[in-house]
Gaussian input, Z-matrix of N, CA and C with variables (Angstrom, degrees):
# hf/3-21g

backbone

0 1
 N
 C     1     B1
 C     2     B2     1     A1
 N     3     B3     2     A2     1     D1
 C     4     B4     3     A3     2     D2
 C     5     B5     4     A4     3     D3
 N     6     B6     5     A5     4     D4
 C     7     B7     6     A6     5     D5
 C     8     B8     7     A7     6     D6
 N     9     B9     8     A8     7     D7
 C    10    B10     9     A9     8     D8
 C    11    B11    10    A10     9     D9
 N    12    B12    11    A11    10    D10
 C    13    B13    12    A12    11    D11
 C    14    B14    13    A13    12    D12
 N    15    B15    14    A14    13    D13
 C    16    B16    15    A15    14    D14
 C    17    B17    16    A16    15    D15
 N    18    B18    17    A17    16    D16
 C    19    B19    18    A18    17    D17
 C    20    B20    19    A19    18    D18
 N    21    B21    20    A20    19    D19
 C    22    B22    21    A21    20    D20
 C    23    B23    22    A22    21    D21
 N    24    B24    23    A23    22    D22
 C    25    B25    24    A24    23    D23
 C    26    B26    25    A25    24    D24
 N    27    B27    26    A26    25    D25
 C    28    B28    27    A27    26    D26
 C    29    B29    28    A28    27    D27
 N    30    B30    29    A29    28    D28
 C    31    B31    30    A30    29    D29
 C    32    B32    31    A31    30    D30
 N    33    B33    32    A32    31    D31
 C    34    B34    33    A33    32    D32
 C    35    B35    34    A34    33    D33
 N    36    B36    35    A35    34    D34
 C    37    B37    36    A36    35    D35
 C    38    B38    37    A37    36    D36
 N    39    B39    38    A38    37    D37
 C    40    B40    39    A39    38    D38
 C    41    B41    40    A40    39    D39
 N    42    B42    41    A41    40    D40
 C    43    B43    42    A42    41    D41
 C    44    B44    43    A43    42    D42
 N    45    B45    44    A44    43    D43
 C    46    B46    45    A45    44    D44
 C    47    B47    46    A46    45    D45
 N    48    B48    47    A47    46    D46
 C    49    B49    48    A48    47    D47
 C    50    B50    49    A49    48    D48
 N    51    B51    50    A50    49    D49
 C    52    B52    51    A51    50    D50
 C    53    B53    52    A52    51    D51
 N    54    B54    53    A53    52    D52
 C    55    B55    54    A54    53    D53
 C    56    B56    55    A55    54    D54
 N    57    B57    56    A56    55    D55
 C    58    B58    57    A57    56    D56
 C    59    B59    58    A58    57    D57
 N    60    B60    59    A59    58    D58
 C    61    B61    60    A60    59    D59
 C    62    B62    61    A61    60    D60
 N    63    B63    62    A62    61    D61
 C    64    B64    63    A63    62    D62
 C    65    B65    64    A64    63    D63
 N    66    B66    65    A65    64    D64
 C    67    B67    66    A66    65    D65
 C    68    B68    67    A67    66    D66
 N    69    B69    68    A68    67    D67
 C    70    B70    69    A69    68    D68
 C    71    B71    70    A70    69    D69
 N    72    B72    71    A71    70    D70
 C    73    B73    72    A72    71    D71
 C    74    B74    73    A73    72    D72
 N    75    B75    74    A74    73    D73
 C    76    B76    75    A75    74    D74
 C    77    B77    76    A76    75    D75
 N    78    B78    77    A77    76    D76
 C    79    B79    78    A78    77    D77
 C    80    B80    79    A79    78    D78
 N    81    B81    80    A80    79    D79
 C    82    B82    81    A81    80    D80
 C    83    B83    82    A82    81    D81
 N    84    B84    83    A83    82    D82
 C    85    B85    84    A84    83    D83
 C    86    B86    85    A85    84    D84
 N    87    B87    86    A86    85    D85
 C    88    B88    87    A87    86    D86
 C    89    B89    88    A88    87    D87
 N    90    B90    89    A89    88    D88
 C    91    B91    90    A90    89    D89
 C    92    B92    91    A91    90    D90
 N    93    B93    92    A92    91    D91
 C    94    B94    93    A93    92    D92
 C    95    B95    94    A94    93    D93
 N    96    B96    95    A95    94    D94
 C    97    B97    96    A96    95    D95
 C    98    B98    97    A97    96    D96
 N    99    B99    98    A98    97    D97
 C   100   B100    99    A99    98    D98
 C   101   B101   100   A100    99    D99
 N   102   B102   101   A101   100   D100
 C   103   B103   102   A102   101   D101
 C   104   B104   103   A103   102   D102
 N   105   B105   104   A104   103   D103
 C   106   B106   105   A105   104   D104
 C   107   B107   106   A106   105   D105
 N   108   B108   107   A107   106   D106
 C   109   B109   108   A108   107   D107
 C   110   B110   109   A109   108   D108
 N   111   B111   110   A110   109   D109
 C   112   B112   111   A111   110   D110
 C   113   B113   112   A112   111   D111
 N   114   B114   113   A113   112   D112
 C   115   B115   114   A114   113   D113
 C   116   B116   115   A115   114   D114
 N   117   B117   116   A116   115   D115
 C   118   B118   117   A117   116   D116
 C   119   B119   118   A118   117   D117
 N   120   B120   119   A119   118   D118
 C   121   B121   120   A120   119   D119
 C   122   B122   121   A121   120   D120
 N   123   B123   122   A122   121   D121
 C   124   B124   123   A123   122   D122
 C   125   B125   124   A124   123   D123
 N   126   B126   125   A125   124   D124
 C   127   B127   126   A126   125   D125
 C   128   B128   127   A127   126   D126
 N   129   B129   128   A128   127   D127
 C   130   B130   129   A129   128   D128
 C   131   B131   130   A130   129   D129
 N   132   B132   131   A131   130   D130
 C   133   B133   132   A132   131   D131
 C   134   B134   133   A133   132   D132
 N   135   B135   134   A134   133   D133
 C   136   B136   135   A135   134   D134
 C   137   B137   136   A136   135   D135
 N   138   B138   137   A137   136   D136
 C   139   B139   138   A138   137   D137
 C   140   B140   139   A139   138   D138
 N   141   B141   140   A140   139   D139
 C   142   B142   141   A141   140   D140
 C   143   B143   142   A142   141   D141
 N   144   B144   143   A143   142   D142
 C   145   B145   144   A144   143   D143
 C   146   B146   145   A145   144   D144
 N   147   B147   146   A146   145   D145
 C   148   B148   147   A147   146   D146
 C   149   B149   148   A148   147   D147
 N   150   B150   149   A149   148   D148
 C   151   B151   150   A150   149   D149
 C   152   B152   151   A151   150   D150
 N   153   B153   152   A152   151   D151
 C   154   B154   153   A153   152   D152
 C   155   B155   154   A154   153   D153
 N   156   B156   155   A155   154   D154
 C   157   B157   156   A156   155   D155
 C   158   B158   157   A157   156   D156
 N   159   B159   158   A158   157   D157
 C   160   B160   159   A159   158   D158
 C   161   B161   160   A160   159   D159
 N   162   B162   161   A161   160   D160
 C   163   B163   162   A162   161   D161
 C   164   B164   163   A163   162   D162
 N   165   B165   164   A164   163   D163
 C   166   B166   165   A165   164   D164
 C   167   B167   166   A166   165   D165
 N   168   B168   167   A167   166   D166
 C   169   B169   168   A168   167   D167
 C   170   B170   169   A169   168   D168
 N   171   B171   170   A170   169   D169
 C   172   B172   171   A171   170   D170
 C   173   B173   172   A172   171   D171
 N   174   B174   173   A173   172   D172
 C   175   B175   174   A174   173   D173
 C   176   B176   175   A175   174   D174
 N   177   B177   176   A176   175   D175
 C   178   B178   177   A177   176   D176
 C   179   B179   178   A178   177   D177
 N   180   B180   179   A179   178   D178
 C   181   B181   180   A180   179   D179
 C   182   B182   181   A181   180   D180
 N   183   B183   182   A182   181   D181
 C   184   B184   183   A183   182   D182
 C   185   B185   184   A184   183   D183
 N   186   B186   185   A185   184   D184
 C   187   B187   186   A186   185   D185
 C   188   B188   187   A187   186   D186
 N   189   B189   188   A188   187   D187
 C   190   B190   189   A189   188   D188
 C   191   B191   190   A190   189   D189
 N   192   B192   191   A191   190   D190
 C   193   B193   192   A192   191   D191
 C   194   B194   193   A193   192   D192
 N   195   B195   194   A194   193   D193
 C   196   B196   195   A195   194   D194
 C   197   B197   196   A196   195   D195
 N   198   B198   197   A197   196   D196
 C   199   B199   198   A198   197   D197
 C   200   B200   199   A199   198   D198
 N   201   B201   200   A200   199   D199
 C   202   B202   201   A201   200   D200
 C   203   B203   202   A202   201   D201
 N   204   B204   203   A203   202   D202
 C   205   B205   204   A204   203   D203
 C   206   B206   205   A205   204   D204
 N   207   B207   206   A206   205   D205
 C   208   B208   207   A207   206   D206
 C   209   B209   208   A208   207   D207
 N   210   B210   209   A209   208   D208
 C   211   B211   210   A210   209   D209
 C   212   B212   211   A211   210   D210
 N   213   B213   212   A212   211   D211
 C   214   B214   213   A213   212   D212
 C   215   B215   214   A214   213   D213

   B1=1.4526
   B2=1.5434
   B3=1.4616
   B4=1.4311
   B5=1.2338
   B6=1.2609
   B7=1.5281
   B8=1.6719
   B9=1.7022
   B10=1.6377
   B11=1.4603
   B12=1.8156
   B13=0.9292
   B14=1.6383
   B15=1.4273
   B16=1.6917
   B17=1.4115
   B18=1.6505
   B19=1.6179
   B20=1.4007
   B21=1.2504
   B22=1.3215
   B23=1.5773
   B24=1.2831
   B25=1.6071
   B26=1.5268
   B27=1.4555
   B28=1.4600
   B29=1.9357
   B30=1.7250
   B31=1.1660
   B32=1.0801
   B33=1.2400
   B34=1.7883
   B35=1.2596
   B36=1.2018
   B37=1.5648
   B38=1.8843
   B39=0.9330
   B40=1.5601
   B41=1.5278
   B42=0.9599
   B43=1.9320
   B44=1.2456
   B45=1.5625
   B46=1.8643
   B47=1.5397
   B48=1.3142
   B49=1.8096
   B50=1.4516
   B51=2.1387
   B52=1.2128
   B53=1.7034
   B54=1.5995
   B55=1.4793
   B56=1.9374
   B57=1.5049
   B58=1.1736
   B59=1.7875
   B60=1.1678
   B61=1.2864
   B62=1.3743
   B63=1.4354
   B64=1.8841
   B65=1.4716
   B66=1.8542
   B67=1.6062
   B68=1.6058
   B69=1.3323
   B70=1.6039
   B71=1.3773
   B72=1.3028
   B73=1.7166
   B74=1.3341
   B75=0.8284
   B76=1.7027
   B77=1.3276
   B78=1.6110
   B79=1.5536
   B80=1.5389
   B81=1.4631
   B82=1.7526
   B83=1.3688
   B84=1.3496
   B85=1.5830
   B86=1.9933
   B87=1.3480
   B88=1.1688
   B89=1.4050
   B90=1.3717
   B91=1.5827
   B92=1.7694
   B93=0.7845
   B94=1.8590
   B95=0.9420
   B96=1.3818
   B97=1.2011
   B98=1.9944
   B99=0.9161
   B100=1.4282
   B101=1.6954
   B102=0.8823
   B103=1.4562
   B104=1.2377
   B105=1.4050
   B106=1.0767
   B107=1.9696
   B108=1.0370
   B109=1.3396
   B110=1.4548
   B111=1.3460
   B112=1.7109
   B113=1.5919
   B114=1.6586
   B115=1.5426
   B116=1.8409
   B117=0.8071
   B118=1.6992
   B119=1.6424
   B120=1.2041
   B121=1.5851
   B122=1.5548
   B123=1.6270
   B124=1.2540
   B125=1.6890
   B126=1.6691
   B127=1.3968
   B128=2.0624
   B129=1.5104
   B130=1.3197
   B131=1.3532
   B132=1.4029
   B133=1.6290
   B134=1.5457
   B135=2.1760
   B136=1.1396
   B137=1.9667
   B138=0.6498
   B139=1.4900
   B140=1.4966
   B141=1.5129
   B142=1.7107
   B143=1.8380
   B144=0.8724
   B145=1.1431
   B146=1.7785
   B147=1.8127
   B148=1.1163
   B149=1.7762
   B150=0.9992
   B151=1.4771
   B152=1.1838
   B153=1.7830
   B154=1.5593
   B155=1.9109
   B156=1.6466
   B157=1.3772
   B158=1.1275
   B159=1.7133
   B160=1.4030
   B161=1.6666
   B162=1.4380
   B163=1.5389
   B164=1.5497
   B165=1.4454
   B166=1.1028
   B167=1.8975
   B168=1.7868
   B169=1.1719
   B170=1.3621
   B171=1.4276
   B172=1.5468
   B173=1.6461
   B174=1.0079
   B175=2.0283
   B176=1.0360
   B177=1.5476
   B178=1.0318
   B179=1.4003
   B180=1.4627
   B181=1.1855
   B182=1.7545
   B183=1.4233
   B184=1.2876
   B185=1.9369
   B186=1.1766
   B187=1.4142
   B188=1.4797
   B189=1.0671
   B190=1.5192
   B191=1.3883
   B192=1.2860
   B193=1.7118
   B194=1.8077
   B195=1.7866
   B196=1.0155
   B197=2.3718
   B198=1.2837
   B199=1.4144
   B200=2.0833
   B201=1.6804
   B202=1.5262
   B203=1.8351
   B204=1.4145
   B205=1.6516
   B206=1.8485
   B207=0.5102
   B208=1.8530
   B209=1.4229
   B210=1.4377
   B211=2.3212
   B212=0.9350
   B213=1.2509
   B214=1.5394
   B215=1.4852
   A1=108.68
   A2=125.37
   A3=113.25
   A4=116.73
   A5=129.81
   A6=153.11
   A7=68.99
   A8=102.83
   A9=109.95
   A10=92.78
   A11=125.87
   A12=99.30
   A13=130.25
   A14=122.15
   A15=147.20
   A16=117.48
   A17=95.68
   A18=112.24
   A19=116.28
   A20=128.63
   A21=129.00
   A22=129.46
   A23=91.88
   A24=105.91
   A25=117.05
   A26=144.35
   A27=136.70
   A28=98.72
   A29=104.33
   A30=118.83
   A31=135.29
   A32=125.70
   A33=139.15
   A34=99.65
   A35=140.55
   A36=139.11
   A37=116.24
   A38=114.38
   A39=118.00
   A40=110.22
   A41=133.47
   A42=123.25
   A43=103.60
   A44=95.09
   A45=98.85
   A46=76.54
   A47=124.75
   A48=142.32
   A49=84.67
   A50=77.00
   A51=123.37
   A52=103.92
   A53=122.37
   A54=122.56
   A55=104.23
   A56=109.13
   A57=103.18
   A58=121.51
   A59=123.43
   A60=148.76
   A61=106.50
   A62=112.26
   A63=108.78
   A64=83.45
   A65=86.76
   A66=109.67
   A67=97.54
   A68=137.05
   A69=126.27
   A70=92.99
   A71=107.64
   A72=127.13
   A73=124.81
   A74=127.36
   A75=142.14
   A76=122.38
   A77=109.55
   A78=104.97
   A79=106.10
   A80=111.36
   A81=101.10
   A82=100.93
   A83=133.34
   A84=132.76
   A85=81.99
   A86=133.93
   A87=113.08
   A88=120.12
   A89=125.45
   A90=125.88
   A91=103.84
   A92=115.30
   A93=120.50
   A94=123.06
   A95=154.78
   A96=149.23
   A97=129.24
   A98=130.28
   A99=153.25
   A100=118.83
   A101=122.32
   A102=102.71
   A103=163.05
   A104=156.21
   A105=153.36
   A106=117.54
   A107=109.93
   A108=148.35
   A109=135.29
   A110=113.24
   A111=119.66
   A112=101.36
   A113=116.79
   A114=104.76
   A115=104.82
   A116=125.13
   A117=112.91
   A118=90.19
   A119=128.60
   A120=125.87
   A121=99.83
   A122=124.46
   A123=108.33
   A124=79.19
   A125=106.97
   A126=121.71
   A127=87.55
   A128=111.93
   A129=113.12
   A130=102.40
   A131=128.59
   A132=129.29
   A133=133.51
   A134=105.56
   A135=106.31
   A136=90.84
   A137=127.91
   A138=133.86
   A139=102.60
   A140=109.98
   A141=117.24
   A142=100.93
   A143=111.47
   A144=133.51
   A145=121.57
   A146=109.40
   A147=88.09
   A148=104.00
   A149=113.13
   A150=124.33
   A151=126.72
   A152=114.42
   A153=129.96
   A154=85.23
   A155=112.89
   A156=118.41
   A157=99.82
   A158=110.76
   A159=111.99
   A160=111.54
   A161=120.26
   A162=129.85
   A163=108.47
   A164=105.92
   A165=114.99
   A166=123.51
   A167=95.39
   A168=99.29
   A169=94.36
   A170=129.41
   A171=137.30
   A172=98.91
   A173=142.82
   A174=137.26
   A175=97.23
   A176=146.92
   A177=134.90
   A178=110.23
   A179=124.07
   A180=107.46
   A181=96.23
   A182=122.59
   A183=117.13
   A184=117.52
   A185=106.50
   A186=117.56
   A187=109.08
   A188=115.89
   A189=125.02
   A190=113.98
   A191=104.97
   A192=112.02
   A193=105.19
   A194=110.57
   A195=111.31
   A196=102.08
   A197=81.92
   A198=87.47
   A199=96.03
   A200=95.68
   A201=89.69
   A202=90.02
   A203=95.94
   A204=110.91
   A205=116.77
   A206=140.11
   A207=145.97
   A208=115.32
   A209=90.65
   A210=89.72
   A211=113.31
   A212=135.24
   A213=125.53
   A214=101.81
   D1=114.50
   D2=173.09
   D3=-80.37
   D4=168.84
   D5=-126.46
   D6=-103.85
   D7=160.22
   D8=168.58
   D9=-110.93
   D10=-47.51
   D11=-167.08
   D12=-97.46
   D13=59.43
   D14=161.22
   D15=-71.48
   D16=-66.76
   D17=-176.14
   D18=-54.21
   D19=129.52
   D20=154.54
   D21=-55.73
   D22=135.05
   D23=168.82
   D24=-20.20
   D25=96.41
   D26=-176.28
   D27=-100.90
   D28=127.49
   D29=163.39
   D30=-106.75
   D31=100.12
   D32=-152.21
   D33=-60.87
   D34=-46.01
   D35=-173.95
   D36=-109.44
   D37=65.66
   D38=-169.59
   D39=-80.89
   D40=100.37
   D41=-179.40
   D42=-64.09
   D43=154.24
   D44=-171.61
   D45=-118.18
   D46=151.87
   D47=177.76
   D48=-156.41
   D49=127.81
   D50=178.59
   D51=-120.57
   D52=111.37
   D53=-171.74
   D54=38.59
   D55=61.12
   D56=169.26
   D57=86.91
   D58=-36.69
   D59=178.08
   D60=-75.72
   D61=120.57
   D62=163.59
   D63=-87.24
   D64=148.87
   D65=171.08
   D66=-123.70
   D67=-1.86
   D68=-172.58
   D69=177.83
   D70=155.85
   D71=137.73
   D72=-87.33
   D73=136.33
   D74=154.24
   D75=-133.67
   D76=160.95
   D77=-171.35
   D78=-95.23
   D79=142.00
   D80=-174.78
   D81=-146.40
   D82=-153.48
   D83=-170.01
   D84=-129.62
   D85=-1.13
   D86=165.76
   D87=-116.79
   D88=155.36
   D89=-171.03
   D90=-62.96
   D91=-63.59
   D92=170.79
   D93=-84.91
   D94=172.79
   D95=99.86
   D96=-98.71
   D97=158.91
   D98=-141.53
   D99=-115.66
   D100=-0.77
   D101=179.88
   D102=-14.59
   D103=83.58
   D104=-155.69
   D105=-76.31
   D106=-36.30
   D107=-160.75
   D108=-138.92
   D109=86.88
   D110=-159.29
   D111=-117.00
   D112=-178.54
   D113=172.56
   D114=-73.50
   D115=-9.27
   D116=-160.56
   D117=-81.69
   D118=-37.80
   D119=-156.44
   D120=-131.50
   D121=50.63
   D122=-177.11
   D123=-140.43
   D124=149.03
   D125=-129.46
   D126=-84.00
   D127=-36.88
   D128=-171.29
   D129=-63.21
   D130=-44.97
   D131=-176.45
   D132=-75.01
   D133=-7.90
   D134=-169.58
   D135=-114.89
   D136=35.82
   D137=-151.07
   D138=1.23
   D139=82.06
   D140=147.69
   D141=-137.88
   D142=64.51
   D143=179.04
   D144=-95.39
   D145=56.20
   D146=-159.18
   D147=-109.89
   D148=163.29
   D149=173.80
   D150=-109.14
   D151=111.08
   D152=-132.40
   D153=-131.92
   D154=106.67
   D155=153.49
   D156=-96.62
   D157=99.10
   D158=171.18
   D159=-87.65
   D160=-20.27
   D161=-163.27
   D162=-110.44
   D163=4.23
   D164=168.19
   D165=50.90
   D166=67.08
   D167=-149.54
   D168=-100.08
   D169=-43.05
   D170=170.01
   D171=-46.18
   D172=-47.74
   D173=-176.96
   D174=-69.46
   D175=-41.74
   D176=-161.34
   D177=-92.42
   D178=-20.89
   D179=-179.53
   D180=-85.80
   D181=-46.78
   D182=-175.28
   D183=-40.33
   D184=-32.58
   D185=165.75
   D186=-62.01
   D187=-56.55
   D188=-174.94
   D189=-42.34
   D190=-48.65
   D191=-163.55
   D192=-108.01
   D193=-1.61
   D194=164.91
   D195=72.05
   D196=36.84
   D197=-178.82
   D198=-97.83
   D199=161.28
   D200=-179.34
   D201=-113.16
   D202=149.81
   D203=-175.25
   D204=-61.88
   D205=121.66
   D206=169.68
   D207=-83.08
   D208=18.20
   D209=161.52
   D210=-80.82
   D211=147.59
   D212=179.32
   D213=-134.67

């Protein structure tokens, strides 16, 4: 027979808030949950997904190791 009191508290309807906003329920062992980052506003799913060498770290290493660049 397992112990009853181990398991945590389970909450069948938990709101997930995203900047303030519930976006869903789910069931979890906490009263809220928090999100920063969901599919509606996450950069791979909304296509702004861009990739910024601002410090110019790919030239500098290619210099470093004396490699030649493959942009064409």
């Amino acid at each position: 027979m397992p112990k009853s009191e181990i398991h945590p508290t389970w909450f069948k309807d938990t709101p997930v808030f995203c900047d303030g906003k519930p976006i869903c329920f789910i069931g979890s062992t906490k009263r809220e949950l928090q999100v920063d980052v969901w599919l509606a506003n996450h950069p791979f799913y909304t296509d702004s997904q861009i990739i910024v060498d601002s410090e110019g770290r790919v030239e500098r290493f290619m210099k470093k190791y004396g490699l030649e660049s493959t942009d064409e």
